[in-house]
C-alpha positions as CSV (number, residue, x, y, z in Angstrom):
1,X,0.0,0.0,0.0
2,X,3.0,2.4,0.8
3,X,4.3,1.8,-2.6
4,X,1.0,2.9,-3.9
5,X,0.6,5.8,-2.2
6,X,4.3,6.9,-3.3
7,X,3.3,6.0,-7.1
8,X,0.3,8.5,-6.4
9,X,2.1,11.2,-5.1
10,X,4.9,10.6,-7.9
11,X,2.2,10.6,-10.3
12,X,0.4,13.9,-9.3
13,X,3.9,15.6,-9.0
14,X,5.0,15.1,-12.5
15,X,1.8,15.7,-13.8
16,X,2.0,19.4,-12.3
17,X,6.1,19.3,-13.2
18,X,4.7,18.8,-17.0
19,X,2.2,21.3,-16.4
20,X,4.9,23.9,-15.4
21,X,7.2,22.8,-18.5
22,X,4.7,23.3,-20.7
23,X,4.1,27.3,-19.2
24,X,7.9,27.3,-19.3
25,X,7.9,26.6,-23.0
26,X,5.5,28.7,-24.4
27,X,7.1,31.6,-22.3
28,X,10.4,30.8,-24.0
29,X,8.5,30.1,-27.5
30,X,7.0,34.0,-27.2
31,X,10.5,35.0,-26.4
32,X,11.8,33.5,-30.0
33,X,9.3,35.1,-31.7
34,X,10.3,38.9,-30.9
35,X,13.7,40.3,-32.9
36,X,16.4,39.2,-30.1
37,X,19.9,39.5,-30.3
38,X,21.7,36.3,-32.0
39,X,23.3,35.1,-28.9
40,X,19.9,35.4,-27.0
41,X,18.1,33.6,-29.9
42,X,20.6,30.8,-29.5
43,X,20.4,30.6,-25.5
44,X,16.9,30.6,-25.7
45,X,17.2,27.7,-28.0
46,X,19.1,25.2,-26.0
47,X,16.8,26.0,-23.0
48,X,14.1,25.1,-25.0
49,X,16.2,21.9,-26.2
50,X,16.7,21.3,-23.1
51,X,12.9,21.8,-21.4
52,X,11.8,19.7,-24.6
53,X,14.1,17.1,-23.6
54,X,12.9,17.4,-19.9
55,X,9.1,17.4,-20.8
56,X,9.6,14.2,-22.8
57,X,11.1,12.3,-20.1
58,X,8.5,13.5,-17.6
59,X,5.6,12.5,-20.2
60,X,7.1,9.0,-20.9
61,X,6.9,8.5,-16.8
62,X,3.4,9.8,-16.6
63,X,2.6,7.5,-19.6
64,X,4.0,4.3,-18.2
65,X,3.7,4.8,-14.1
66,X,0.5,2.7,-13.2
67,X,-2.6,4.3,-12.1
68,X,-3.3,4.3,-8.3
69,X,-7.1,1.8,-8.5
C-alpha cells in the first residue's frame, strides 16, 4: 500500500512538473518570436532543447507509471 501511495504522489507531481514545463515553453516560445539579439536567440534555443528534452522524459513516466485503483 505504501508503494501505492508513493506512485500516487509521484504521479500527481510530475503531472503538475509537465504542467509547469509546458508554461515554461510557451514563455520561451514568445521569447523567439520577438527580434532578439543572435546570442539570446541561440540561448533561448538550447533551454528550450533542453525543457523539450525534460518534458519528454516527464511524459514518458506519466505515460508508463501505473494508475493508483
Amino acid at each position: 500500500m505504501a508503494s501505492r501511495m508513493i506512485s500516487t504522489e509521484i504521479y500527481a507531481a510530475s503531472l503538475v512538473h509537465l504542467s509547469v514545463l509546458d508554461e515554461f515553453i510557451r514563455i520561451v516560445e514568445g521569447k523567439l518570436e520577438a527580434p532578439i539579439a543572435p546570442f539570446l536567440h541561440e540561448s533561448l534555443t538550447d533551454l528550450l532543447t533542453s525543457l523539450s528534452e525534460q518534458r519528454e522524459t516527464y511524459s514518458t513516466l506519466v505515460d508508463e507509471m501505473p494508475r493508483a485503483a
